[in-house]
C-alpha positions as CSV (number, residue, x, y, z in Angstrom):
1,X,33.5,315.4,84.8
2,X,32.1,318.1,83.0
3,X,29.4,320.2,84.1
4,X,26.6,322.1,81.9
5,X,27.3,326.2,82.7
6,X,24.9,327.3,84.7
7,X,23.8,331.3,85.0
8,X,22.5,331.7,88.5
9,X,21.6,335.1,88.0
10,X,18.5,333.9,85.9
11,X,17.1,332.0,88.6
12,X,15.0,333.0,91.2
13,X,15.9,333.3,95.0
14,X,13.8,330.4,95.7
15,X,15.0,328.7,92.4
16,X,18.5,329.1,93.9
17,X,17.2,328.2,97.4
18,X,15.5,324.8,95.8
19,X,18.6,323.9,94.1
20,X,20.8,324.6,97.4
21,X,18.7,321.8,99.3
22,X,18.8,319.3,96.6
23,X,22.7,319.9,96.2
24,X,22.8,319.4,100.2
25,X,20.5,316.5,100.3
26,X,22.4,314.9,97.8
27,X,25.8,315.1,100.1
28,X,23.9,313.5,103.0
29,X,22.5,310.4,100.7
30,X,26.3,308.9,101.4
31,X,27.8,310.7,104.5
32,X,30.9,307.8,103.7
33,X,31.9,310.4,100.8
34,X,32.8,313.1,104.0
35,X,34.5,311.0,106.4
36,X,35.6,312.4,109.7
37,X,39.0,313.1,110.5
38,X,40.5,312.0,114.2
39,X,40.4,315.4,115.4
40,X,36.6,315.8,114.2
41,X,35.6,312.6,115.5
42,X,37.1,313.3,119.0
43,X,35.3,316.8,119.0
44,X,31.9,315.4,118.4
45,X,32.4,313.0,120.7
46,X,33.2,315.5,123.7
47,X,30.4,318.1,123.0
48,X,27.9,314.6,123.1
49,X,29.4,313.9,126.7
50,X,29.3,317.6,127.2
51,X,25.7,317.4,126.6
52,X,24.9,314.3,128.1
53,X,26.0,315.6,131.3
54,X,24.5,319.5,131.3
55,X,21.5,318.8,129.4
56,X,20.5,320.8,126.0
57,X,21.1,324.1,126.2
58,X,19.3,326.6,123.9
59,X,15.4,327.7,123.7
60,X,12.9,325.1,122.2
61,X,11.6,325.1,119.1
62,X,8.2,326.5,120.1
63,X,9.5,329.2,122.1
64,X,11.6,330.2,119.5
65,X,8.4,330.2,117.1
66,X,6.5,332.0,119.7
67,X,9.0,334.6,120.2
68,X,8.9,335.5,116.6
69,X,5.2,335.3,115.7
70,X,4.9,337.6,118.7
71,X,7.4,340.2,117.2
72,X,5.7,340.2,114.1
73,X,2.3,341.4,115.7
């Protein structure tokens, strides 16, 4: 398949941003295209347990949001 040439460096940072997402929200309309290998699959599936027994680990959202809003005063 042949693609129409496409000069990024006319667009726009946001252009490029916008047409980023729309190429990655594209892939995830049919995650069967990106199948998991073994090895993947067996990965996933221990850092689920991992968190299922620890918990989340990280700062929510909010806090995040908070943190940065507060900087920026």
């Amino acid at each position: 398949m042949s693609l129409p040439a496409l000069d990024f460096e006319k667009l726009t940072a946001d252009e490029r941003l916008r047409l980023l997402e729309q190429l990655w929200e594209s892939l995830d309309k049919d995650p069967d295209s990106f199948p998991l290998t073994d090895s993947e699959r067996a990965l996933l599936d221990e850092r689920l347990d991992e968190m299922e027994c620890e918990g989340p680990t990280g700062i929510p959202w909010e806090e995040v949001l908070l943190r940065i809003r507060g900087k920026a005063r």
